[in-house]
PDB file of the backbone (N, CA, C, O) and the ligand in Angstrom, with CONECT records:
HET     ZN  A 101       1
ATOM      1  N   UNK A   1       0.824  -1.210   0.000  1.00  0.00           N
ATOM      2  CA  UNK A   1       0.000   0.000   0.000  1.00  0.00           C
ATOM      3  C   UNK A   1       0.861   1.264   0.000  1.00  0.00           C
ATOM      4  O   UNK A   1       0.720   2.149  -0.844  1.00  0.00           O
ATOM      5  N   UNK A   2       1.980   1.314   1.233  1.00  0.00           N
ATOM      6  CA  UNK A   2       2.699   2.169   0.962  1.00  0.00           C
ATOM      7  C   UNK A   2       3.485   2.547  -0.467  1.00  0.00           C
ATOM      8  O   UNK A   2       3.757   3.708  -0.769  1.00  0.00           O
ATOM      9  N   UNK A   3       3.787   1.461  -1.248  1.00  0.00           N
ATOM     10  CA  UNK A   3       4.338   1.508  -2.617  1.00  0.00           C
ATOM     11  C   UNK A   3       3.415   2.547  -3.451  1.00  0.00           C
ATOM     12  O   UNK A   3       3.755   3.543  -4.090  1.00  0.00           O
ATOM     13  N   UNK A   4       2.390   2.095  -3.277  1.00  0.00           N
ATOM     14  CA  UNK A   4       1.045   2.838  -4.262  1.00  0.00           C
ATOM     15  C   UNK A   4       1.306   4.321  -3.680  1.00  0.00           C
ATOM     16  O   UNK A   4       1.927   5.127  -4.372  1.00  0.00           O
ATOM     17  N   UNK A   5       0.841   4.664  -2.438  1.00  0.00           N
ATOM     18  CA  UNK A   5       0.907   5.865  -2.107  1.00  0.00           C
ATOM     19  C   UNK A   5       2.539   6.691  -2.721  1.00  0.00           C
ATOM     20  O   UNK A   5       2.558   7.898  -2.964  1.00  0.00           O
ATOM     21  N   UNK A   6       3.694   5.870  -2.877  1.00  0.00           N
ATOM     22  CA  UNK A   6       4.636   7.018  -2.757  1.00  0.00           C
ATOM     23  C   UNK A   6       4.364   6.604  -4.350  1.00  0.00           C
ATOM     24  O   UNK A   6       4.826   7.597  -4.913  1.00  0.00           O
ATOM     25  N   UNK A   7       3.953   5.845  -5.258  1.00  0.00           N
ATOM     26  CA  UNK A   7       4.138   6.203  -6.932  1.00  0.00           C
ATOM     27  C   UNK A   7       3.240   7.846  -7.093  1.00  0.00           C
ATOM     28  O   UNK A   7       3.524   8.877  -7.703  1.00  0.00           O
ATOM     29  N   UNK A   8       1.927   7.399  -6.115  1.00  0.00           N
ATOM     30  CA  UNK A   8       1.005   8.703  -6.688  1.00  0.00           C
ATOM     31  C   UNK A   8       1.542   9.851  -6.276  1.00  0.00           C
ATOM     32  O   UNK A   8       1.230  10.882  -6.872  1.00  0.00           O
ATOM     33  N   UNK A   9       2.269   9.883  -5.398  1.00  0.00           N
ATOM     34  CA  UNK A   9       2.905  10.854  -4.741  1.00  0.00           C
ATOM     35  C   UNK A   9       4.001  11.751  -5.507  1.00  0.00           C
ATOM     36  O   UNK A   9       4.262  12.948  -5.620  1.00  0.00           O
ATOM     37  N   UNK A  10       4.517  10.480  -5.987  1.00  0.00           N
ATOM     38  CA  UNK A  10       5.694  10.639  -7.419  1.00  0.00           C
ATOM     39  C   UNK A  10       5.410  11.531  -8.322  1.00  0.00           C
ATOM     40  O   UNK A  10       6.048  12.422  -8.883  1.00  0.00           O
ATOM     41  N   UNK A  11       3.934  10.992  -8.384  1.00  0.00           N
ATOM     42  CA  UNK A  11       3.260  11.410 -10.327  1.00  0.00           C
ATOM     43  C   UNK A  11       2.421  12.916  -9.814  1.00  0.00           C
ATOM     44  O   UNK A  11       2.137  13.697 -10.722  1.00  0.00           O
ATOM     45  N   UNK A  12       2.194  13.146  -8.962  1.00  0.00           N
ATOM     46  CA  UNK A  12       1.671  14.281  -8.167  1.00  0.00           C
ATOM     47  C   UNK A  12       2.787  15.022  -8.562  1.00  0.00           C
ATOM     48  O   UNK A  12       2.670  15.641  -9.620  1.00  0.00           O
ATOM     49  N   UNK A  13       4.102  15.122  -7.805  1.00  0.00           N
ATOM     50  CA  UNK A  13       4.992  16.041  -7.683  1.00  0.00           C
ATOM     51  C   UNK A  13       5.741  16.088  -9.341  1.00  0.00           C
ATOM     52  O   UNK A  13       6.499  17.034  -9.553  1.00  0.00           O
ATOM     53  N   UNK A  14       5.526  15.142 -10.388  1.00  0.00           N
ATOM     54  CA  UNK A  14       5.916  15.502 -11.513  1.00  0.00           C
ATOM     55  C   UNK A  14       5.027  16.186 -12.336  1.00  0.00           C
ATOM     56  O   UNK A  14       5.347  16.794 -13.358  1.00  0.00           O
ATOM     57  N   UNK A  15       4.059  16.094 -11.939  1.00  0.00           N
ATOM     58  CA  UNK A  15       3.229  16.919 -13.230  1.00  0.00           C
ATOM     59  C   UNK A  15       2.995  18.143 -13.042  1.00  0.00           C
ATOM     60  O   UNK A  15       2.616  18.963 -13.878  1.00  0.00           O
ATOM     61  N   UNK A  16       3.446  18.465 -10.782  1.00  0.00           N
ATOM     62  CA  UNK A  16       3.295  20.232 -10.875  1.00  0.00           C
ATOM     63  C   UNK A  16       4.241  20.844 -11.297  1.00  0.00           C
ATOM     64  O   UNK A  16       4.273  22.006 -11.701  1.00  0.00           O
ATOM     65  N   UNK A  17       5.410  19.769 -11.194  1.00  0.00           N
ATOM     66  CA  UNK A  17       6.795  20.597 -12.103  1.00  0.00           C
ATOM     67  C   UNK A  17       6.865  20.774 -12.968  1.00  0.00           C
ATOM     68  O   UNK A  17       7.551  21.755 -13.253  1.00  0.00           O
ATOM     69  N   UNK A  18       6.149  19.899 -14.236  1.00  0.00           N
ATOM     70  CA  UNK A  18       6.030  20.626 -15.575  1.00  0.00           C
ATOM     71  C   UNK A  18       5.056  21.431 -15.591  1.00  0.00           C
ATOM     72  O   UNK A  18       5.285  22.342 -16.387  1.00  0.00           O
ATOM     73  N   UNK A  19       3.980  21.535 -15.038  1.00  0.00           N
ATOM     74  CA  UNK A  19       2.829  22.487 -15.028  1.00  0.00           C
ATOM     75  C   UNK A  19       3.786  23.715 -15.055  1.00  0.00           C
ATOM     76  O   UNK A  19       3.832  24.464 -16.031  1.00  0.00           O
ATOM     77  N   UNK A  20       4.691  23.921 -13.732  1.00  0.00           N
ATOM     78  CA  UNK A  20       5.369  25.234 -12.846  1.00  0.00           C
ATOM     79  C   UNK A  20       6.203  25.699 -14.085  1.00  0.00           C
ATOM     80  O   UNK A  20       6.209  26.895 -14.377  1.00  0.00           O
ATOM     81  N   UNK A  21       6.903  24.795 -14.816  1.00  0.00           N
ATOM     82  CA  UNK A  21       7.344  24.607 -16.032  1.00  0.00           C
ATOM     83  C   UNK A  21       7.115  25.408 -17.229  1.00  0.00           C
ATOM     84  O   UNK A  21       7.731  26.252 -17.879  1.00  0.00           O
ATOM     85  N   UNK A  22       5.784  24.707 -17.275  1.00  0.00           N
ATOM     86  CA  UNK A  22       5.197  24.977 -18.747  1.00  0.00           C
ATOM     87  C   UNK A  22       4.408  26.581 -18.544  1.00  0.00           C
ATOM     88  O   UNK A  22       3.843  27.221 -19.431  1.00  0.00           O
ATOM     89  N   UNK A  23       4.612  27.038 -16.823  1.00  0.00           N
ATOM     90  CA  UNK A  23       4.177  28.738 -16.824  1.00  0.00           C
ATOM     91  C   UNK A  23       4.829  29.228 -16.885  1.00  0.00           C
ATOM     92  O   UNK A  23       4.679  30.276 -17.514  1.00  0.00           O
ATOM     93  N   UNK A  24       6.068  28.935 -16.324  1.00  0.00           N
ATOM     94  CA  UNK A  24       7.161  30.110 -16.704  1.00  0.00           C
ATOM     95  C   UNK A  24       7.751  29.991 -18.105  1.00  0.00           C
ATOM     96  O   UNK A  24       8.551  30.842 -18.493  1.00  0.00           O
ATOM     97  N   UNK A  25       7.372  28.926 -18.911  1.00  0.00           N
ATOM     98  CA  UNK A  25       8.201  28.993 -20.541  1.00  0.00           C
ATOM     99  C   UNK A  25       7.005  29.910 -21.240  1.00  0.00           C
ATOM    100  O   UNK A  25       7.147  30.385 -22.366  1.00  0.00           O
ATOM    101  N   UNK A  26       5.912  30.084 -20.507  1.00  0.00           N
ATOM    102  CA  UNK A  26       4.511  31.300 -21.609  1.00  0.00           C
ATOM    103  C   UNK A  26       4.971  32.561 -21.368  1.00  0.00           C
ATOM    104  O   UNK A  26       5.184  32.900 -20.204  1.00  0.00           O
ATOM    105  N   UNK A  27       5.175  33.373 -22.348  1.00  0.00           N
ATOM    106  CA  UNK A  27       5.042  35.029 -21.904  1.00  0.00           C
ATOM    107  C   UNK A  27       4.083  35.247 -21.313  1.00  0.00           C
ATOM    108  O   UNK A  27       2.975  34.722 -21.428  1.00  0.00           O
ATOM    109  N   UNK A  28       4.562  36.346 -20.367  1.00  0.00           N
ATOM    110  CA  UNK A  28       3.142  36.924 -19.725  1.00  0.00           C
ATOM    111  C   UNK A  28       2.834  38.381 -20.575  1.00  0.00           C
ATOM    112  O   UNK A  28       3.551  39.205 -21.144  1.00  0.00           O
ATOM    113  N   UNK A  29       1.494  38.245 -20.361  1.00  0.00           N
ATOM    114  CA  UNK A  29       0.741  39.698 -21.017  1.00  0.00           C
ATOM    115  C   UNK A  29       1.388  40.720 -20.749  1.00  0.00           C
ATOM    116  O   UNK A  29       1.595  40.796 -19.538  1.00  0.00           O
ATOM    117  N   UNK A  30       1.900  41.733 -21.454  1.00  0.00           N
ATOM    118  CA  UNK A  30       2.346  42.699 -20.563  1.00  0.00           C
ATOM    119  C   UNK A  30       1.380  43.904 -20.154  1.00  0.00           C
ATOM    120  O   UNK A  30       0.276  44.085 -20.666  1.00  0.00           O
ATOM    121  N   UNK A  31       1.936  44.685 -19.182  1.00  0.00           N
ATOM    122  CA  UNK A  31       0.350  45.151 -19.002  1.00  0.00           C
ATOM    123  C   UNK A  31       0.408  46.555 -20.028  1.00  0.00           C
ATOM    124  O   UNK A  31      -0.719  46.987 -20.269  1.00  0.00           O
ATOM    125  N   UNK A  32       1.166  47.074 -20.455  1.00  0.00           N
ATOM    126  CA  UNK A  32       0.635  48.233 -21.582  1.00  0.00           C
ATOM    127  C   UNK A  32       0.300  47.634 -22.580  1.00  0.00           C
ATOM    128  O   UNK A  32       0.426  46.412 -22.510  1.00  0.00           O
ATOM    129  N   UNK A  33      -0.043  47.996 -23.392  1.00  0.00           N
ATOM    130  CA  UNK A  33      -0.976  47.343 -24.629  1.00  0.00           C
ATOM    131  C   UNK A  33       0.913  48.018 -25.729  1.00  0.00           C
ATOM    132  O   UNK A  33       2.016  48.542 -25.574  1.00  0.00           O
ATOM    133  N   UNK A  34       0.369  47.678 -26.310  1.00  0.00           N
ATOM    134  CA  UNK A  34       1.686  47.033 -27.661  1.00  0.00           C
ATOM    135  C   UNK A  34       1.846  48.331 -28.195  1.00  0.00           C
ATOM    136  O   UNK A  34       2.974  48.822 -28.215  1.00  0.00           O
ATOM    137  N   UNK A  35       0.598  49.129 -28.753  1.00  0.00           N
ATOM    138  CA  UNK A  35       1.325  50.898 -29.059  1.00  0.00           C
ATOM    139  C   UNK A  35       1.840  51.485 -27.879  1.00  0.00           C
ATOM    140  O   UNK A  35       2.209  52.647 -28.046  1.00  0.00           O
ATOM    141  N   UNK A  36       1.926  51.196 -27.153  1.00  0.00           N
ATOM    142  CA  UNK A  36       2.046  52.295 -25.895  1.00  0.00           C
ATOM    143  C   UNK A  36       3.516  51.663 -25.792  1.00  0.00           C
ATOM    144  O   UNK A  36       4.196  52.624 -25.433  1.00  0.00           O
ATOM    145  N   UNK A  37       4.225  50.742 -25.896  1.00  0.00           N
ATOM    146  CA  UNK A  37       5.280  50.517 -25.481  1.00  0.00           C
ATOM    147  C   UNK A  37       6.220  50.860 -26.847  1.00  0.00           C
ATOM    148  O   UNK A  37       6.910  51.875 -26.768  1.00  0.00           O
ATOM    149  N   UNK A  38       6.262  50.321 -27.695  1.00  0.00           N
ATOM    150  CA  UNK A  38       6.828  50.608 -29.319  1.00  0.00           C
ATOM    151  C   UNK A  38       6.184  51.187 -29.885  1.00  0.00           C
ATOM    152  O   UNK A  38       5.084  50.723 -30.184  1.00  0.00           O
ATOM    153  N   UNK A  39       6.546  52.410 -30.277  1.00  0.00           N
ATOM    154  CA  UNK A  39       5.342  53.287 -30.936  1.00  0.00           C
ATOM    155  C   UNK A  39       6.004  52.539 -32.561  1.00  0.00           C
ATOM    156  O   UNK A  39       7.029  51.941 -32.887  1.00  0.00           O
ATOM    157  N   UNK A  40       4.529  53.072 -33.367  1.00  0.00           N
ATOM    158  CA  UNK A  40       4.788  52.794 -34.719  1.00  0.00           C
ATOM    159  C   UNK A  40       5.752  53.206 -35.584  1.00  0.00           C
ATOM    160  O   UNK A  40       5.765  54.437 -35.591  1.00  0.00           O
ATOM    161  N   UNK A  41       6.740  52.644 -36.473  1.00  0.00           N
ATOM    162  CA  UNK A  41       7.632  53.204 -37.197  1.00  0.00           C
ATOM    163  C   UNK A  41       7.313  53.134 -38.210  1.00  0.00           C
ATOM    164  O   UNK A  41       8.271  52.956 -38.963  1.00  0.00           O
ATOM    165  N   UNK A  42       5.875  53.208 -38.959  1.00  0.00           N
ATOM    166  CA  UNK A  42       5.710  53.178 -40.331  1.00  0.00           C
ATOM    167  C   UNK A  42       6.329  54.035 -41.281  1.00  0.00           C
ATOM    168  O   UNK A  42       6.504  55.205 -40.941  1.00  0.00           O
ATOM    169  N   UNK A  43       6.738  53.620 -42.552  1.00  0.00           N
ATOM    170  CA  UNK A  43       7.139  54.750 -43.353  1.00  0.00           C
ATOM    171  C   UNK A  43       6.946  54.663 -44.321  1.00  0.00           C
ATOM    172  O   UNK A  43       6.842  53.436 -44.344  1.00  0.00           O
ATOM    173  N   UNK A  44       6.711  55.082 -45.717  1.00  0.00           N
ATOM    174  CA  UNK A  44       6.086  55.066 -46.734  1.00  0.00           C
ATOM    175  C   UNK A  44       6.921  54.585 -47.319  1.00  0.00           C
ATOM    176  O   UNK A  44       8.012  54.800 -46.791  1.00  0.00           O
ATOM    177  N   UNK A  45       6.992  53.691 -48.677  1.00  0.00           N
ATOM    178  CA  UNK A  45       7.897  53.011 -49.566  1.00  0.00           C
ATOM    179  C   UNK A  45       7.478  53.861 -50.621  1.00  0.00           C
ATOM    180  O   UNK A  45       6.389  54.410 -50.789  1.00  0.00           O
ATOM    181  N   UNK A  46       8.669  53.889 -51.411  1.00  0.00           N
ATOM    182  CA  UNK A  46       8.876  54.530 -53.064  1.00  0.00           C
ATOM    183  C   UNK A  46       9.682  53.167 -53.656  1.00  0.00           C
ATOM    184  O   UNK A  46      10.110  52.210 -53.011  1.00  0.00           O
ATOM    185  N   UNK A  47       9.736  53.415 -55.104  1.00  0.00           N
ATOM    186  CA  UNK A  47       9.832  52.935 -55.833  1.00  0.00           C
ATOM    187  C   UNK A  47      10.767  53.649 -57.178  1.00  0.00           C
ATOM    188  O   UNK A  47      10.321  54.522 -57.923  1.00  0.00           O
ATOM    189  N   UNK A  48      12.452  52.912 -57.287  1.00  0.00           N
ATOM    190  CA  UNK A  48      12.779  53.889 -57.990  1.00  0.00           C
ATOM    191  C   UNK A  48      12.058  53.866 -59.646  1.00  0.00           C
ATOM    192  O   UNK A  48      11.713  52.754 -60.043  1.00  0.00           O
ATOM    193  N   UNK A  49      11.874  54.864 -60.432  1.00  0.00           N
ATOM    194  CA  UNK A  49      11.508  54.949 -61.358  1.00  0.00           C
ATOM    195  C   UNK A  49      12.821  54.708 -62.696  1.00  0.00           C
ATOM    196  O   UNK A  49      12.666  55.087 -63.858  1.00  0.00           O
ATOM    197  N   UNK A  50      14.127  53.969 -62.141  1.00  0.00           N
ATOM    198  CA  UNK A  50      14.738  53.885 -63.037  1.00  0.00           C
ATOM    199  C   UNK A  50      14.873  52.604 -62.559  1.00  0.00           C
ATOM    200  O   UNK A  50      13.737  52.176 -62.763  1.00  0.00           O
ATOM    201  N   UNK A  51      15.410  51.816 -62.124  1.00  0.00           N
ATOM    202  CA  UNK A  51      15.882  50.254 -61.371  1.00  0.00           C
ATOM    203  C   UNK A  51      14.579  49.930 -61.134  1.00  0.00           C
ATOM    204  O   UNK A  51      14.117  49.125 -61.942  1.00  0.00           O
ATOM    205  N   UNK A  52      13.531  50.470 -59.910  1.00  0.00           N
ATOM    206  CA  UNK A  52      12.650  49.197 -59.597  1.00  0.00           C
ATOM    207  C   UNK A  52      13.100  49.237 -58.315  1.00  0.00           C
ATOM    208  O   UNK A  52      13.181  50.463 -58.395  1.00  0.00           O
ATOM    209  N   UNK A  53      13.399  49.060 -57.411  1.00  0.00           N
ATOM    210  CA  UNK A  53      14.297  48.883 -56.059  1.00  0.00           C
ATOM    211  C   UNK A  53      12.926  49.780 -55.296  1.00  0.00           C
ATOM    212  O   UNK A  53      12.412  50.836 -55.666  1.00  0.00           O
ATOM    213  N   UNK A  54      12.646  49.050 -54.311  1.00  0.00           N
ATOM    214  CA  UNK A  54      12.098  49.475 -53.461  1.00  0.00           C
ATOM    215  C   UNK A  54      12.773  50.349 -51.914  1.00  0.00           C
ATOM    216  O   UNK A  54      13.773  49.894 -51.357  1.00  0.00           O
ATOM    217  N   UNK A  55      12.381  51.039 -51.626  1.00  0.00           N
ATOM    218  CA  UNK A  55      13.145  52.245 -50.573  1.00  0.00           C
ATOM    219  C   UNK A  55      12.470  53.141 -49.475  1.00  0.00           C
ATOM    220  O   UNK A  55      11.279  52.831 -49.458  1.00  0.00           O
ATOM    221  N   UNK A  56      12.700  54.009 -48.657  1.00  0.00           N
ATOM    222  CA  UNK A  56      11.771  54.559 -48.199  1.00  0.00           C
ATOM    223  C   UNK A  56      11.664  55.741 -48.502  1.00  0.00           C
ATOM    224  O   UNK A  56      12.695  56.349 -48.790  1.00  0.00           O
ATOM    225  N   UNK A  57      10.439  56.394 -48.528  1.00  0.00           N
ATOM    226  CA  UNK A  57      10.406  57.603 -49.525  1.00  0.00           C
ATOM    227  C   UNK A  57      11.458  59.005 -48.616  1.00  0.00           C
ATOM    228  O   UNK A  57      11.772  60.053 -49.180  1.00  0.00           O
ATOM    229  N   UNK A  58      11.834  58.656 -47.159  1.00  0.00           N
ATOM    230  CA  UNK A  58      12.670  60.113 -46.868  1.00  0.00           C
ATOM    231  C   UNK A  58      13.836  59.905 -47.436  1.00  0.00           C
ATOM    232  O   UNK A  58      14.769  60.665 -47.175  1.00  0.00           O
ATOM    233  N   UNK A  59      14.012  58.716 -48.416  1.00  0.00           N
ATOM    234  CA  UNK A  59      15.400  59.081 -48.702  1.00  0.00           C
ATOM    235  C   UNK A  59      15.170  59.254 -50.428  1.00  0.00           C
ATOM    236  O   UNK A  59      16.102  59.244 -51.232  1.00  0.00           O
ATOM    237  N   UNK A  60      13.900  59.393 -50.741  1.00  0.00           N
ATOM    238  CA  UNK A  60      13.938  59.311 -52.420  1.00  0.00           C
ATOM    239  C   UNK A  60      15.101  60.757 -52.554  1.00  0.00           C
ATOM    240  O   UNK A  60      15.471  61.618 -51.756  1.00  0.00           O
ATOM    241  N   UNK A  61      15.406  60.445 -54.036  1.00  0.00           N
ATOM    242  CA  UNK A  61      15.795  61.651 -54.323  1.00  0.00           C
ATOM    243  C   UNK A  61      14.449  62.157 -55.414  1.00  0.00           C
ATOM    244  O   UNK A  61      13.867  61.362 -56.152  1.00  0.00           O
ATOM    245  N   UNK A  62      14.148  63.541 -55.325  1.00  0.00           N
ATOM    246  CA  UNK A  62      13.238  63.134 -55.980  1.00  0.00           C
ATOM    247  C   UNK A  62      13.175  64.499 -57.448  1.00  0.00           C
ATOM    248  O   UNK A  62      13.612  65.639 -57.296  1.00  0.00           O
ATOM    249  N   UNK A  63      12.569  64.009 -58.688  1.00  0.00           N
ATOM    250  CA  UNK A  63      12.769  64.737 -59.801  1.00  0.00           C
ATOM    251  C   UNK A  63      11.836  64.246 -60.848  1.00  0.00           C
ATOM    252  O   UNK A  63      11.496  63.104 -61.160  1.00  0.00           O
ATOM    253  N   UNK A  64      11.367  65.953 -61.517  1.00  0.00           N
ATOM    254  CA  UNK A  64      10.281  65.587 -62.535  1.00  0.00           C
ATOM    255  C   UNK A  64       8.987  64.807 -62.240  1.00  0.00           C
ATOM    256  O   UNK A  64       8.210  64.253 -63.018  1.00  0.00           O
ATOM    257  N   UNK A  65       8.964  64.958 -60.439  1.00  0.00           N
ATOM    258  CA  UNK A  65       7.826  64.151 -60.347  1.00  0.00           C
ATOM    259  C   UNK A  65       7.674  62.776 -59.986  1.00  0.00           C
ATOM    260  O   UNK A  65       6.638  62.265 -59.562  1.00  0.00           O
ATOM    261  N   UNK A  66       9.025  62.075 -60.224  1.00  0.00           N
ATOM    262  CA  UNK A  66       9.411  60.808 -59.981  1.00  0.00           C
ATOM    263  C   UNK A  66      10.303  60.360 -58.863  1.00  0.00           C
ATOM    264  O   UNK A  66      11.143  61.251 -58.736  1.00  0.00           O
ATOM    265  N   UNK A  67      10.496  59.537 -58.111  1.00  0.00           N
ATOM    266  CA  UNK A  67      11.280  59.109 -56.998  1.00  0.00           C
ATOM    267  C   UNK A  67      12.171  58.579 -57.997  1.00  0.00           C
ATOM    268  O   UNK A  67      11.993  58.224 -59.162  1.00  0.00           O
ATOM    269  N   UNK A  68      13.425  58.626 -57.052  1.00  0.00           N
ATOM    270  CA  UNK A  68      14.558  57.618 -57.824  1.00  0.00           C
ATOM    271  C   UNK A  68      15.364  57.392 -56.605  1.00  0.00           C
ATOM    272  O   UNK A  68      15.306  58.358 -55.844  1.00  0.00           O
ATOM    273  N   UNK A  69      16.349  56.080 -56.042  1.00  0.00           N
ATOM    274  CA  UNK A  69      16.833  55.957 -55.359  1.00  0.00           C
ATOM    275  C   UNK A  69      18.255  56.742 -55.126  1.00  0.00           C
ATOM    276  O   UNK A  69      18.737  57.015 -54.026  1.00  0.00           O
ATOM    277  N   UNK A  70      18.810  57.040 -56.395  1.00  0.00           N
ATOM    278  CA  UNK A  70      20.232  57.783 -55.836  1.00  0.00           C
ATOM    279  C   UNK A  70      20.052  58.674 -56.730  1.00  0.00           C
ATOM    280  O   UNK A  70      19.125  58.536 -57.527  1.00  0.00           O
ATOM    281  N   UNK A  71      21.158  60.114 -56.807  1.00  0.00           N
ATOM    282  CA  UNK A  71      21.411  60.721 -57.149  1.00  0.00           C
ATOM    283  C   UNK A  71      21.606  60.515 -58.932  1.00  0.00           C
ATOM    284  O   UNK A  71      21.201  61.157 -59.901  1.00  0.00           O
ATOM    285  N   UNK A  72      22.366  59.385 -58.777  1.00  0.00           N
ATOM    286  CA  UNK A  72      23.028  59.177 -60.125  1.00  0.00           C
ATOM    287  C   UNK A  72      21.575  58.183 -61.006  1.00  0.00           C
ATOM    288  O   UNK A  72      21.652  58.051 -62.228  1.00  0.00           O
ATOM    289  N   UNK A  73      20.778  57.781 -60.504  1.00  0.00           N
ATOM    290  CA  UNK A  73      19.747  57.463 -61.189  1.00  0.00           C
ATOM    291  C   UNK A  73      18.955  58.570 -61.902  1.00  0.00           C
ATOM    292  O   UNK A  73      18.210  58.350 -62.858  1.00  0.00           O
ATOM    293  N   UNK A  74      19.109  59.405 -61.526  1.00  0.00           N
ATOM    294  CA  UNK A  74      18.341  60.461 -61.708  1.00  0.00           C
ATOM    295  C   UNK A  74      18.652  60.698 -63.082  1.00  0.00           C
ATOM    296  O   UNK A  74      17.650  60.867 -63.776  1.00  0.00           O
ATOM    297  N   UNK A  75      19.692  60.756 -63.648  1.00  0.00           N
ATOM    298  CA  UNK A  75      20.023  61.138 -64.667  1.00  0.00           C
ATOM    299  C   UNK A  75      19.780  60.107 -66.357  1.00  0.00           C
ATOM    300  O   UNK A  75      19.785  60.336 -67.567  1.00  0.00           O
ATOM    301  N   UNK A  76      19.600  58.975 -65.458  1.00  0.00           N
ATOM    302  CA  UNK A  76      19.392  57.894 -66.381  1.00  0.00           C
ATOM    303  C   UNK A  76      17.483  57.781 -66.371  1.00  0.00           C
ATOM    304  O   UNK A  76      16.654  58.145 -65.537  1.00  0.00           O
ATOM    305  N   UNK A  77      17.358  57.117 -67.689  1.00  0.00           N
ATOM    306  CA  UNK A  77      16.045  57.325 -68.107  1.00  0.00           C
ATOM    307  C   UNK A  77      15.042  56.225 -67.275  1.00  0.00           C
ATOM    308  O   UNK A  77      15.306  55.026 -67.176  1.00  0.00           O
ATOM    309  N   UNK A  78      14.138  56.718 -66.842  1.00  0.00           N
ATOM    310  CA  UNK A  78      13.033  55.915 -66.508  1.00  0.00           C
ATOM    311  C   UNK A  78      12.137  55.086 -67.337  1.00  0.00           C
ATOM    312  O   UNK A  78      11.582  55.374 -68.397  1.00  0.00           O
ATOM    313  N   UNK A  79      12.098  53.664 -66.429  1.00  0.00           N
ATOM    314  CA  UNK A  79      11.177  52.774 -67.431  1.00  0.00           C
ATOM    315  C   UNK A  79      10.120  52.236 -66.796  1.00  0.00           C
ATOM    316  O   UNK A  79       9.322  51.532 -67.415  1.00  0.00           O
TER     317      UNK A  79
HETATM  318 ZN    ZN A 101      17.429  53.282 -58.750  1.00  0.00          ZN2+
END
């Protein structure tokens, strides 16, 4: 009888350790909500009008109306 009691006893104390386990391996919620901690860094994409290359538009250079990624694109023809 005693055998029985210390297996359940066994299987008791292993399953709160993975339980204890398996809470501390979950993130916890944090309590600010997700904008409030990382604000947004969105930024607009351009597109050069000579290559194709995608970029962000504060760095277009920009001419005739068209984004272009560098300086020296600028001069070459758009397709
Ligand atoms: Zn380009």
């Amino acid at each position: 009888m005693t055998r029985i009691l210390f297996w359940i006893a066994l299987i008791v104390l292993i399953v709160m350790a993975v339980r204890a386990k398996l809470r501390a391996m979950t993130p916890k919620e944090p309590d600010a909500p997700r904008a409030e901690r990382e604000p947004a860094q969105v930024e607009s994409m351009t597109r050069c009008a000579h290559c194709g290359v995608h970029f962000p538009a504060s760095e277009a250079v920009r001419a005739d109306g068209l984004d272009y990624c560098s300086p020296a694109h600028v001069r070459l023809p758009a397709q």
